[in-house]
C-alpha positions as CSV (number, residue, x, y, z in Angstrom):
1,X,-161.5,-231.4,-313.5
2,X,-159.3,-228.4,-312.7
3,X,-161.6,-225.1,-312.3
4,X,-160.3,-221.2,-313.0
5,X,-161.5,-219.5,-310.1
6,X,-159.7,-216.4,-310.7
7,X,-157.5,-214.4,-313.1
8,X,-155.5,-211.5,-313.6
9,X,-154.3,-210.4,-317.5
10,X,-152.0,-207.9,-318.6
11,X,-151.6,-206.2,-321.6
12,X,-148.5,-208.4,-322.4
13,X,-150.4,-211.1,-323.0
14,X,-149.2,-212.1,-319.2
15,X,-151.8,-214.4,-317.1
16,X,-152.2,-215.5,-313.5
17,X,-154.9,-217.9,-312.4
18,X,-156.2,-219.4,-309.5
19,X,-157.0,-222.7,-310.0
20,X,-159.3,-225.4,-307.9
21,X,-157.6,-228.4,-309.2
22,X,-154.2,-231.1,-308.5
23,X,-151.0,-229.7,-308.4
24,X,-149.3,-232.9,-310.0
25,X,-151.9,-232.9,-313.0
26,X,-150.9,-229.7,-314.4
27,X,-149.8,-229.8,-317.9
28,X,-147.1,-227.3,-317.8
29,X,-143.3,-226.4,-318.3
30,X,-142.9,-227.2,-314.6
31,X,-144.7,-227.4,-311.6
32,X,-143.5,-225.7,-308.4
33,X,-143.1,-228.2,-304.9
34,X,-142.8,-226.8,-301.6
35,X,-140.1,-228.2,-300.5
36,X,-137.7,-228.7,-297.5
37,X,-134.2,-227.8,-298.0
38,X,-132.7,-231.3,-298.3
39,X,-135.9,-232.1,-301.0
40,X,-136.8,-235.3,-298.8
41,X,-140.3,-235.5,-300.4
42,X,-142.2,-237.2,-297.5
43,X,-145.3,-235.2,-296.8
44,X,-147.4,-232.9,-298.3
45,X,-147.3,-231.5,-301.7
46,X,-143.9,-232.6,-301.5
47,X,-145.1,-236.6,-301.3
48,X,-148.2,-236.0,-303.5
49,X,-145.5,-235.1,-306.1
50,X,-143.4,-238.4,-306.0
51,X,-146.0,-240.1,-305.7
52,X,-147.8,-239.2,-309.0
53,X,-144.3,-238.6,-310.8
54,X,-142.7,-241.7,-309.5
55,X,-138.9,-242.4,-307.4
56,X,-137.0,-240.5,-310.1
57,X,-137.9,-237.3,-308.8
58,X,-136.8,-238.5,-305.8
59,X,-133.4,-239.7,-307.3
60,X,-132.6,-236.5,-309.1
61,X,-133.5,-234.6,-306.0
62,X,-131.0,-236.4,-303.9
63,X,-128.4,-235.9,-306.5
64,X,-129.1,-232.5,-306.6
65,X,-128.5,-232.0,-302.9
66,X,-124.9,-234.4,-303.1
67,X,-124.2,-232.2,-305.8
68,X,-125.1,-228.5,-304.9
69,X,-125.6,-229.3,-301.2
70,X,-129.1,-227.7,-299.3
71,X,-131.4,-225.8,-301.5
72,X,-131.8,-222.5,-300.4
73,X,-134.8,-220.1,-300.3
74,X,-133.9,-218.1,-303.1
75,X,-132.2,-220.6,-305.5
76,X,-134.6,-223.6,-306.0
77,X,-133.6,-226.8,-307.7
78,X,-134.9,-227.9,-310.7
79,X,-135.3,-231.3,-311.9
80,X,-136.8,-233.9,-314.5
81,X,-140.8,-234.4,-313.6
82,X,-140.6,-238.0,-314.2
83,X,-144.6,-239.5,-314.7
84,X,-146.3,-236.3,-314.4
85,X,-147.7,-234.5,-316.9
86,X,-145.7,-231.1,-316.3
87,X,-141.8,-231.3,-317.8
88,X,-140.0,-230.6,-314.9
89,X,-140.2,-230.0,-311.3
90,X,-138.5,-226.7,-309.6
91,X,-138.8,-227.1,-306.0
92,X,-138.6,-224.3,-304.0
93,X,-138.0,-223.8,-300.2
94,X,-140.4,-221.9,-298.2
95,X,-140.0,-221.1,-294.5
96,X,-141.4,-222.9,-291.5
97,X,-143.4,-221.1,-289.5
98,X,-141.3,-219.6,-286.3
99,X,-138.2,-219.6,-288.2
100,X,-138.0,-216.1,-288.2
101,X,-138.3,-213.4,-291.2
102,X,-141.0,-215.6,-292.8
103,X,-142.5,-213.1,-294.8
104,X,-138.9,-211.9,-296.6
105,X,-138.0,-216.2,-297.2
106,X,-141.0,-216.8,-298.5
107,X,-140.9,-213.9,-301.0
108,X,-137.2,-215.2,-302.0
109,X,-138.6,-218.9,-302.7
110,X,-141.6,-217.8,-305.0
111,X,-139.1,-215.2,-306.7
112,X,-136.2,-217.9,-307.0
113,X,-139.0,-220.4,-308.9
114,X,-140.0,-217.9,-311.1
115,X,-136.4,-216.7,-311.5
116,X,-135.5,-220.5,-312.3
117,X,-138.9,-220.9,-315.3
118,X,-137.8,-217.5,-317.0
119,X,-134.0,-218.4,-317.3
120,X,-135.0,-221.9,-318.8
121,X,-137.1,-220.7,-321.1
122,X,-140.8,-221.6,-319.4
123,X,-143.7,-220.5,-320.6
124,X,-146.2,-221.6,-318.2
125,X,-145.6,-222.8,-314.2
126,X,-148.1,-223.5,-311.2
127,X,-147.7,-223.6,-307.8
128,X,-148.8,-224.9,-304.9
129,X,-149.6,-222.8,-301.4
130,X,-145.9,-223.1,-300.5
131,X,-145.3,-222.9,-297.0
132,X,-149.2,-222.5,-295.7
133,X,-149.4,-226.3,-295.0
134,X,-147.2,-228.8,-293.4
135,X,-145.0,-225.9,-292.9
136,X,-147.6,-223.9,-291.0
137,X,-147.2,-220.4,-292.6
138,X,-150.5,-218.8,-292.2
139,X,-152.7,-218.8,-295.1
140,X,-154.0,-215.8,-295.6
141,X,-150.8,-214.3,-295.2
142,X,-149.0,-216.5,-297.5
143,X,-151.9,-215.8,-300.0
144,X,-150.8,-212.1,-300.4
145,X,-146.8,-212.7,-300.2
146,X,-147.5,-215.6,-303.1
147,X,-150.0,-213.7,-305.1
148,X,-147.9,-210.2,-304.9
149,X,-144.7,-211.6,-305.5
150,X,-146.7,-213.2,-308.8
151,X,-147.7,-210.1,-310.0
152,X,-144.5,-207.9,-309.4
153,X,-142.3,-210.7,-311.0
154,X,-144.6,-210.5,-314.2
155,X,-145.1,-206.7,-314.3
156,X,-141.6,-206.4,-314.1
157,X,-140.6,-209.0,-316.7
158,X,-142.8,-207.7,-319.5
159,X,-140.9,-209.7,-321.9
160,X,-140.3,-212.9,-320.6
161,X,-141.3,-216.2,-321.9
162,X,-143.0,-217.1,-319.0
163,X,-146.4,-215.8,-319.6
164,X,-148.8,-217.9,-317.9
165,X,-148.9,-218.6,-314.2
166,X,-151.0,-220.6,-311.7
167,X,-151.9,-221.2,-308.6
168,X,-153.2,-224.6,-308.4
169,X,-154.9,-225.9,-304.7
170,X,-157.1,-228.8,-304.4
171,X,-158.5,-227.9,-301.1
172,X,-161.5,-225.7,-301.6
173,X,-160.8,-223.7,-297.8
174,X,-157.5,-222.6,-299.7
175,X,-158.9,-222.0,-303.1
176,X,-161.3,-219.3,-301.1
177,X,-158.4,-217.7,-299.0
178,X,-156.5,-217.2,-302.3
179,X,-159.6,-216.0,-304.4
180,X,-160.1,-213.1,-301.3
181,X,-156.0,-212.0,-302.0
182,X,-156.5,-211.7,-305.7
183,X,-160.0,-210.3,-304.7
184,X,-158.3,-207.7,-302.6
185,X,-156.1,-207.0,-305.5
186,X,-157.6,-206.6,-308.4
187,X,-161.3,-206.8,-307.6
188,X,-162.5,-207.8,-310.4
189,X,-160.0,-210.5,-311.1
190,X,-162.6,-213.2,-309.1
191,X,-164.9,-215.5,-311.6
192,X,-168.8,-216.2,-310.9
193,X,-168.9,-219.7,-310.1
């Protein structure tokens, strides 16, 4: 059973949580997967998606690449969710580790999903810890970049139809590294458990 850990309200009516729960169980416009640039969904979140959802993901994906070529950082691709619960899956490309201007790319991917739910019309999205596992991205460091690029997208789209966002992480050693970045943040944004 998914678990708020943290939140953060504006006066829009905007939300962003922090939730302990799966990903692929969200019931949401669309669920965000970290994804590599040719959305070959073998490991990670990336294969916990397919699995759950089922092969079409995985056939839309590839069509998407044959059509539009590599996904980029900063414009995901969005596709059907097939068995999951969520309507659609935008998957967005975070950096590996070492690549170079990690920070910047990561920034760009979290943007570009967001970007990608308020142009369709989504009012509600959750994402993973995109680029903090397989990917090797630092966690704590990835917990500011996601949670700040959150909040500047939302305070800066007061009127958008996307009004409620999480963070969803079923590994409790995440759940605490992002609960210290909205901690550090907004301090009271952190729940009594």
């Amino acid at each position: 059973m998914p678990q708020l850990v943290a939140e953060r309200r504006w006066p829009t009516g905007q939300v962003l949580q922090l939730i302990h729960g799966d990903l692929t169980e969200e019931d949401v416009d669309a669920i965000v997967n970290a994804a590599n640039a040719y959305l070959e969904h073998g490991g990670g979140v990336a294969a916990a998606i397919v699995r759950r959802g089922g092969s079409l993901i995985q056939h839309e994906s590839d069509a998407w690449v044959l059509a539009h070529g590599p996904v980029s950082h900063d414009s995901p691709a969005l596709t059907g969710a097939g068995r999951l619960a969520s309507r659609h899956v935008i998957h967005a490309v975070g950096p590996v580790w070492g690549e170079g201007d990690e920070d910047s790319k990561l920034r760009a991917a979290v943007r570009g999903a967001l970007r990608v739910a308020d142009e369709q019309g989504f009012s509600s999205l959750a994402l993973p810890a995109i680029s903090t596992g397989v990917f090797g991205f630092p966690k704590a460091r990835g917990a500011r970049i996601l949670t700040d690029a959150i909040a500047d997208f939302l305070e800066a789209h007061p009127t958008s139809a996307l009004t409620r966002v999480h963070i969803t992480l079923i590994d409790d050693p995440s759940v605490q590294v992002f609960a210290a970045a909205f901690r550090d943040r907004w301090p009271t944004s952190v729940l009594p458990v």
